[in-house]
C-alpha positions as CSV (number, residue, x, y, z in Angstrom):
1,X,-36.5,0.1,-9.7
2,X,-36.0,0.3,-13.8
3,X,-34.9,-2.2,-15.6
4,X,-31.7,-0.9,-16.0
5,X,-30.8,-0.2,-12.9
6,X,-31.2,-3.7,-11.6
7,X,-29.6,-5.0,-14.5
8,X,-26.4,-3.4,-13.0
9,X,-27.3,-3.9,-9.8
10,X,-27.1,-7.6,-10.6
11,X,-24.2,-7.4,-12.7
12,X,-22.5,-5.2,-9.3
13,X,-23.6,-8.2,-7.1
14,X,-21.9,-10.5,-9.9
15,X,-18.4,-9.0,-9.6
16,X,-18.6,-9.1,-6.0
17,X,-19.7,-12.7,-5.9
18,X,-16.7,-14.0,-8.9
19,X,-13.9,-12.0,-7.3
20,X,-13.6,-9.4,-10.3
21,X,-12.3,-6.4,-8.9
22,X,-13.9,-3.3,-10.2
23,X,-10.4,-1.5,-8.9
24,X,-6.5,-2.4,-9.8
25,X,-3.8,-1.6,-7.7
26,X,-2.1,0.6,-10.6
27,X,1.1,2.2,-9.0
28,X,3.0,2.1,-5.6
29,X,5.6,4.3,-4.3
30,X,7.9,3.5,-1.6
31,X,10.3,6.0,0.2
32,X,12.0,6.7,3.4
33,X,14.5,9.2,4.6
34,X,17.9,8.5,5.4
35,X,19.0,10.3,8.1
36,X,23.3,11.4,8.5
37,X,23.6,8.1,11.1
38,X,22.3,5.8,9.2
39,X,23.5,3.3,6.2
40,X,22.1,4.0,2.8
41,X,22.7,0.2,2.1
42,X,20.9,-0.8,5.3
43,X,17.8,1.5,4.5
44,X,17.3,-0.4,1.4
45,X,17.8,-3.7,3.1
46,X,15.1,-2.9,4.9
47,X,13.1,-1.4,1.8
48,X,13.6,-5.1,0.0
49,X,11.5,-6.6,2.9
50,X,8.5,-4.7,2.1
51,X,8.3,-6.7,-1.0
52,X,7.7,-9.9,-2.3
53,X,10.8,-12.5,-2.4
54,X,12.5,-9.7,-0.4
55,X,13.9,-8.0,-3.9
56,X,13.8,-4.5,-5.2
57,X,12.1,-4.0,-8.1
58,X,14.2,-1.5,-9.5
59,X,16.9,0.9,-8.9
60,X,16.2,3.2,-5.9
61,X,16.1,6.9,-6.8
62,X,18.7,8.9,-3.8
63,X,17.9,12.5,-3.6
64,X,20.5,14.2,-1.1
65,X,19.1,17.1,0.7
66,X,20.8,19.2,3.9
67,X,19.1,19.3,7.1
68,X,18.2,22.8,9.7
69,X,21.7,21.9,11.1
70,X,23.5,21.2,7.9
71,X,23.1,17.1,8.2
72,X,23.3,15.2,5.1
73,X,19.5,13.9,4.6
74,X,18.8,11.3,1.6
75,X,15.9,10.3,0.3
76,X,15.5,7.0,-1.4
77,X,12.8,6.3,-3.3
78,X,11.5,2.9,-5.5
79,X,8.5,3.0,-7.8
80,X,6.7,-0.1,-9.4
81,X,3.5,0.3,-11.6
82,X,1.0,-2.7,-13.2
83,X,1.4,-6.0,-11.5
84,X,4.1,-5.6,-9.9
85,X,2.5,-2.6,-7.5
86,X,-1.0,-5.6,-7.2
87,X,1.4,-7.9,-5.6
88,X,3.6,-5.8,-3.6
89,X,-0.2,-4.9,-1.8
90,X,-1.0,-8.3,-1.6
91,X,2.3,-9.5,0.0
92,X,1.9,-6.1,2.0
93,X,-1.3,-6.3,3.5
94,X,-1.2,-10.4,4.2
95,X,2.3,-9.6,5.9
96,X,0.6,-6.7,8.4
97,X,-0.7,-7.8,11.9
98,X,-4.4,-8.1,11.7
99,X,-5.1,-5.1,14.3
100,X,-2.7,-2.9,11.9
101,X,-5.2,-4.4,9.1
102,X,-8.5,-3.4,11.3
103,X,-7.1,0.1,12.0
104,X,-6.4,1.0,8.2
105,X,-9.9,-0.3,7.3
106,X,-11.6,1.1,10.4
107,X,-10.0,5.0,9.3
108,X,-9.5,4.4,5.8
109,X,-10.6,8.1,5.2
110,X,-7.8,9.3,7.0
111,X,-5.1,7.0,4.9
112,X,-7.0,8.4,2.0
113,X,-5.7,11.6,-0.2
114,X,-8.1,13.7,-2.4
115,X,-7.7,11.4,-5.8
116,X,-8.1,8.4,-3.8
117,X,-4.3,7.6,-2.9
118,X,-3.3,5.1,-0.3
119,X,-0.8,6.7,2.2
120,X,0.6,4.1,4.9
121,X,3.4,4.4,6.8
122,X,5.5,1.0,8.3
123,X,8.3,1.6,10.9
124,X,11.7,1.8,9.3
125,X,13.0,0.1,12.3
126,X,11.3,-2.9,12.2
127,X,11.4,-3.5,8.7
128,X,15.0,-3.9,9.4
129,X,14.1,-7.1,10.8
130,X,11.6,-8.1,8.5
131,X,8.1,-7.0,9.9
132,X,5.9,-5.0,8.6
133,X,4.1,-2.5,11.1
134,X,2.4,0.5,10.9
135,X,4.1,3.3,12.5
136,X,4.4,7.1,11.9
137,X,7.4,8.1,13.2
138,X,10.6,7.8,10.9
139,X,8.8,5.6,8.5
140,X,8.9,3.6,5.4
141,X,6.4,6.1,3.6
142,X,3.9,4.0,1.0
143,X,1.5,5.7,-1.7
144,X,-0.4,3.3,-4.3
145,X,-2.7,4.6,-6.8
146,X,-5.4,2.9,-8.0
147,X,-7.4,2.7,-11.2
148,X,-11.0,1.7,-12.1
149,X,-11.3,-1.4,-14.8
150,X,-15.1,-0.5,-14.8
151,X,-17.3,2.2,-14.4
152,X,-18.7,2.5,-10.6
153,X,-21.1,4.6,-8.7
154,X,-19.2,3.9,-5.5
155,X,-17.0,6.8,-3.5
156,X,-13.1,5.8,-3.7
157,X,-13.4,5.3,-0.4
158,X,-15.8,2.7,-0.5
159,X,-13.9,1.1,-3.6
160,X,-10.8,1.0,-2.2
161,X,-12.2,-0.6,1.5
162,X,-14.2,-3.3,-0.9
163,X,-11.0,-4.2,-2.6
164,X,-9.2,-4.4,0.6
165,X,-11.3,-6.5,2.2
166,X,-11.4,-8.4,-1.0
167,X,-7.5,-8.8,0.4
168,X,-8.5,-9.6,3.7
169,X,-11.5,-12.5,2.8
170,X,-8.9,-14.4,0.6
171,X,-6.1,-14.5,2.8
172,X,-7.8,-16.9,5.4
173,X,-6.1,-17.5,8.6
174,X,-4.2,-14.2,9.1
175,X,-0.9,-14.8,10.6
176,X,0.2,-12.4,13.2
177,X,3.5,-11.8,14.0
């Protein structure tokens, strides 16, 4: 092995051992439909759960749309970018069950897009009531984006289930609900 390649080798094993993330959480969206029955106001009730201190960030975005039958459909949609969107995925991923945890990181490829996007999806219903579950019918819909803070020769994937795990090793004692 050169020189050089050790010496970032090291310097790898270095940011792994301090905590330094090679990977920030840069943007998150959240969204969910709003079907004809139900309450705008309650939708974003349960929207407010998914983050920290159970406030919205900003102003939800409402896109009306009309459904095969002529339903009223809406669309609501909150954005956050910076730190806000590192610790809405910190208070997200220490709030999930640990087997919901296990299954992102166990198929992270298929949670992946193609530019190395995060898709979850939680159940609308539940987040109603304040938890946070993974479920993919009718759901809260979450995409974060993620950007690199230093040059790596890892896959996204690889990144992205390092800096998870980073989440999961410094949350000790998960707390399932």
């Amino acid at each position: 092995m050169s020189q050089l390649s050790q010496y970032f080798n090291e310097a790898s094993t270095e940011v792994r051992k301090t905590g330094f993330r090679s990977l920030e959480a840069f943007s998150a969206k959240i969204s969910a439909i709003v079907h004809a029955t139900e309450d705008v106001d309650r939708v974003l009730q349960a929207l407010s759960r998914v983050f920290p201190e159970g406030a919205l960030p900003s102003k939800a975005e409402t896109r009306r749309f009309h459904g095969h039958y002529g339903n009223e459909i809406r669309m609501v949609e909150l954005s956050v970018r910076g730190a806000p969107a590192l610790s809405f995925l910190v208070h997200l991923w220490k709030s999930l069950p640990s087997f919901d945890r296990a299954s992102i990181l166990g198929a992270l490829s298929n949670h992946l897009d193609q530019s190395g996007g995060l898709h979850l999806r939680l159940d609308k219903g539940e987040a109603f009531r304040g938890i946070l579950r993974m479920k993919d019918q009718d759901p809260v819909k979450i995409q974060l984006s993620f950007r690199r803070r230093i040059k790596s020769n890892l896959e996204p994937e690889e990144e992205i289930k390092q800096f998870l795990d980073s989440l999961e090793n410094g949350l000790g004692a998960p707390t399932d609900q």
